[in-house]
C-alpha positions in Angstrom: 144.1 63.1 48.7 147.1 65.2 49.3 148.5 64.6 46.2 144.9 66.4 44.8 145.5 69.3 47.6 149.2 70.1 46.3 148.0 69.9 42.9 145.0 72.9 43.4 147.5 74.5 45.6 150.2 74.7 42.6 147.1 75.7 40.2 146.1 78.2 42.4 149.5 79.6 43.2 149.6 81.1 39.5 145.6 82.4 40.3 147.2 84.0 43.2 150.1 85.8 41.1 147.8 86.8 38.6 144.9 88.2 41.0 147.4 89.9 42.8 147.0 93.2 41.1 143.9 94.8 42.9 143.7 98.7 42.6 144.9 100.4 46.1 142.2 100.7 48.6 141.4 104.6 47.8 139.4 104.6 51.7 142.9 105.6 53.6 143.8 102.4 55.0 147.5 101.8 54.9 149.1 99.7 51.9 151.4 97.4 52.0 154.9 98.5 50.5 158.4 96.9 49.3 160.6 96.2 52.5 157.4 95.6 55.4 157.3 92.7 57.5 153.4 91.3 57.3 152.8 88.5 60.5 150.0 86.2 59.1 148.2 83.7 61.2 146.3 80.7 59.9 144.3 79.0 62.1 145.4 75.2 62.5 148.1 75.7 60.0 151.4 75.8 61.3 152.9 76.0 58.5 152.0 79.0 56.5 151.8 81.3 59.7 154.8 83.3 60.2 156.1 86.7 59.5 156.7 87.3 55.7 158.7 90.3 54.3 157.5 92.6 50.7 160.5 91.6 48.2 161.6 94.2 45.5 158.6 93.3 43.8 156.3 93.3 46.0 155.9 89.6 46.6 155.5 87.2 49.4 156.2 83.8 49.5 154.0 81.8 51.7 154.7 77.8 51.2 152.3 75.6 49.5 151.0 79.0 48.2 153.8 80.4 46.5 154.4 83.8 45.3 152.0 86.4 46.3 151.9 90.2 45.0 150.8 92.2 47.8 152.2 95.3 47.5 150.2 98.6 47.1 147.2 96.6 48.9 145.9 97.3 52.3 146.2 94.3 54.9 142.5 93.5 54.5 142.6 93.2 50.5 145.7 90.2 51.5 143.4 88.7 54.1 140.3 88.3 52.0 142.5 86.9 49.1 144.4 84.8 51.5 141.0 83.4 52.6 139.8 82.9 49.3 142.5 80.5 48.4 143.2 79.3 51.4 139.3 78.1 51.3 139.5 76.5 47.8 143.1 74.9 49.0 141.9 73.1 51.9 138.3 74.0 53.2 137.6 76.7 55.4 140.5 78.9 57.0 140.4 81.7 59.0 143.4 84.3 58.4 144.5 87.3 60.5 147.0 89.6 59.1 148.8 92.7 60.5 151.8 95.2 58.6 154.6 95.3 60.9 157.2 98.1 59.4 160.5 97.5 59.7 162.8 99.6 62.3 
């Protein structure tokens, strides 16, 4: 059964690269940008919680996830596409996601 999670984690990792061009949210809400620090939290899940920073190209890596283009996106847009794979990954997750700038 792992073995089958890692698997649809790997497939969805490149889903995740790919789907990770959304337009900017246009409402005001502040995007994420190359350099800022973003402190996810998924419940029961140890692992992939932790403080993540925007690379050059405005990437994340989150394990068992893999890279994750986030950048020009508003900390909502990462949270429902976090849950969305998270969800197909390993059942129901619950995410919570805030931009911390750095100094």
């Amino acid at each position: 059964m792992a073995f089958l999670r890692i698997v649809g984690i790997a497939a969805f990792a490149g889903l995740a690269a790919a789907c990770g061009t959304l337009m900017p949210d246009r409402s005001g809400a502040t995007q994420i940008s190359r350099g800022d620090q973003l402190r996810i939290r998924v419940h029961q899940e140890e692992l992939l919680s932790g403080v993540y920073e925007v690379d050059a190209r405005g990437n994340i890596a989150m394990p068992l996830v893999g890279p994750f283009r986030v950048r020009g996106l508003t900390a909502a847009d990462v949270g429902k596409r976090l849950n969305e794979i998270l969800r197909t990954c390993f059942g129901h997750k619950r995410v919570s996601l805030e931009i911390v700038r750095p100094s």
